[in-house]
N, C-alpha and C positions, 0 to 999 in steps of 0.2 A: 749846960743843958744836955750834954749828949750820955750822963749819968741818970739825968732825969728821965728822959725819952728809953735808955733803955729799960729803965726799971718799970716805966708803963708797958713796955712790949712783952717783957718779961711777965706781965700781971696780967696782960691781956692774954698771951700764951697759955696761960697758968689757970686761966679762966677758964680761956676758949677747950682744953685739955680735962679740966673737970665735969664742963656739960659733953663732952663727947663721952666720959667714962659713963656719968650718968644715964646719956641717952642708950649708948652701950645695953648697959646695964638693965635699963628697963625693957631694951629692946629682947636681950639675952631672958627675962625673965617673963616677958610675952611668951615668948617662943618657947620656952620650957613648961608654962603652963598648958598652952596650945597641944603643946608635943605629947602629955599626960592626959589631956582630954582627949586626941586622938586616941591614942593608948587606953584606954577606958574604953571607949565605941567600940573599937575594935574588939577586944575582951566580950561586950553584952553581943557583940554579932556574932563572933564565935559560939559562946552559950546556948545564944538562939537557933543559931545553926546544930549544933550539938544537942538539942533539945527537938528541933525538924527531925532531923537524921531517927531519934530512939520513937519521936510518934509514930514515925513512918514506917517501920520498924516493928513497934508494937501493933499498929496496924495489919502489917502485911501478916504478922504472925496470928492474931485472932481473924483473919482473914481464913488463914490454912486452917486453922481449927474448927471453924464455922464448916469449912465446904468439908474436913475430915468426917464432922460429926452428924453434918447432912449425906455424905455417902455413907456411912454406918448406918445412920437410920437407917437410911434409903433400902440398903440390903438388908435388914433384919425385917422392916415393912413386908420386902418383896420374899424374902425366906419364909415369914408369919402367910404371909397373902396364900403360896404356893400350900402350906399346911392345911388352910383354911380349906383352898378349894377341894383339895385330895378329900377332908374329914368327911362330908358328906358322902361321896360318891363312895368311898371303900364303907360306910357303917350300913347307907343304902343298900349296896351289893350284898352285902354281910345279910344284911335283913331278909333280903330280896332269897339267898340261896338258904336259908333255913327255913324260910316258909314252902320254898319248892319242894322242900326230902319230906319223904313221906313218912310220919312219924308213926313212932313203932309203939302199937299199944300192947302192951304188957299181957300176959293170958296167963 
């Protein structure tokens, strides 16, 4: 009997040794999947992040552009404005000091 008994212990060892590899193994191959969906996530948060970063970015920059090409305006408005008001007042005086000279009639 003590042939017999071992050869059971030895099968039950042999047993019990193959559901550990297995569970091992599926456990191993949980975790490795797990491991690559984190890795992934991580990846499209990156992206994401990296895609925040250039809107914000693109943003600030037509940002600057916007308030550049409103103070350009702004100064060519107020250059035009300054023209505007002079043109009257200098073609008025102009008008104003030829009608005052006494004009010279011809003899």
């Amino acid at each position: 009997m003590g042939g017999k008994t071992s050869r059971t212990v030895h099968e039950i060892v042999e047993d019990s040794m193959y559901i550990i590899r297995q569970t091992n193994h599926a456990t191993y191959q949980r975790s490795r999947s797990a491991r690559d969906e984190v890795h992934m996530k991580l990846m499209e948060l990156r992206q994401l992040k990296q895609e925040m970063l250039q809107s914000t970015e693109s943003d600030t920059q037509r940002s600057h552009v916007f308030e550049s090409f409103q103070k350009t305006v702004g100064k060519q408005k107020q250059e035009l404005e300054e023209q505007v008001d002079g043109f009257p007042n200098n073609k008025t005086q102009e008008a104003a000091k030829a009608l005052e000279k006494p004009q010279e009639t011809p003899h």
